[in-house]
C-alpha positions as CSV (number, residue, x, y, z in Angstrom):
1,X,-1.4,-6.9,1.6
2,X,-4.1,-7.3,-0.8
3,X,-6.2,-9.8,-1.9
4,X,-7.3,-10.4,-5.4
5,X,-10.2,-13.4,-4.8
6,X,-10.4,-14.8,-8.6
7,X,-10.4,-18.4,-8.1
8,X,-7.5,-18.9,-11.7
9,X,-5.7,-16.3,-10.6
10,X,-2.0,-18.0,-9.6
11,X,-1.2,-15.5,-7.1
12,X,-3.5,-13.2,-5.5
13,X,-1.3,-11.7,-2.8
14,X,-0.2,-8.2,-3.7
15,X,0.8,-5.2,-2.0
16,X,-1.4,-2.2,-0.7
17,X,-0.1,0.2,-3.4
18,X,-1.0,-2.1,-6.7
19,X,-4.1,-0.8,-8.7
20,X,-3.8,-4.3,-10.8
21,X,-2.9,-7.6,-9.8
22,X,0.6,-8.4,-10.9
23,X,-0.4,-11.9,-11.6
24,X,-3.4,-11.9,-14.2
25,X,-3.8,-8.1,-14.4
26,X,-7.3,-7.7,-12.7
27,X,-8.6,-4.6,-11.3
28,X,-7.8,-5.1,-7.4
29,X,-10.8,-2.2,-6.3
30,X,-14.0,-4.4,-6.7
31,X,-17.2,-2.2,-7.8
32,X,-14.2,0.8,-7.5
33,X,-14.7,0.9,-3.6
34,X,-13.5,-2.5,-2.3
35,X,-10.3,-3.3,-1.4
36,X,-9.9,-7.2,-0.3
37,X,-7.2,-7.3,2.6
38,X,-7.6,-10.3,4.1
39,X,-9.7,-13.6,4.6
40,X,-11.6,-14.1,7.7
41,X,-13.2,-17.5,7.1
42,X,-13.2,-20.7,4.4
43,X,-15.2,-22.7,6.7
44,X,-18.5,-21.2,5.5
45,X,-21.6,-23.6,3.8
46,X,-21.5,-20.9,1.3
47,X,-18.2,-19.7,0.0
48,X,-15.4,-18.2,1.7
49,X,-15.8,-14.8,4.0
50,X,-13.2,-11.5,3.4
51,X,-11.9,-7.8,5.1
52,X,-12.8,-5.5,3.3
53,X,-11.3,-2.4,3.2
54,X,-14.4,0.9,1.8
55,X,-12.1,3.2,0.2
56,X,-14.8,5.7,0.3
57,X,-15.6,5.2,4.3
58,X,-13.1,5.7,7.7
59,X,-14.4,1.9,8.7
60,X,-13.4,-1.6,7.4
């Protein structure tokens, strides 16, 4: 599963193989390396924490 974290997007849940969310279109590789898969914390002071998977790395 992928993540797509814009806060207007409707649904932000897609699947591993999607290039674009199939919601608002967005780009789902942030800074073409990132690829959100889950969300570890929203209990954070500042925002909300994610997995990230480094598509140019063996480590997440």
């Amino acid at each position: 599963m992928t993540w797509w974290i814009n806060p207007n997007c409707s649904k932000p849940y897609n699947t591993e193989d999607t290039l674009f969310c199939q919601a608002c279109g967005s780009e789902l590789l942030l800074a073409e390396r990132y690829r959100v898969i889950g969300l570890l914390s929203d209990k954070g002071a500042f925002g909300k924490t994610y997995e990230v998977l480094d598509h140019n790395s063996d480590q997440s």
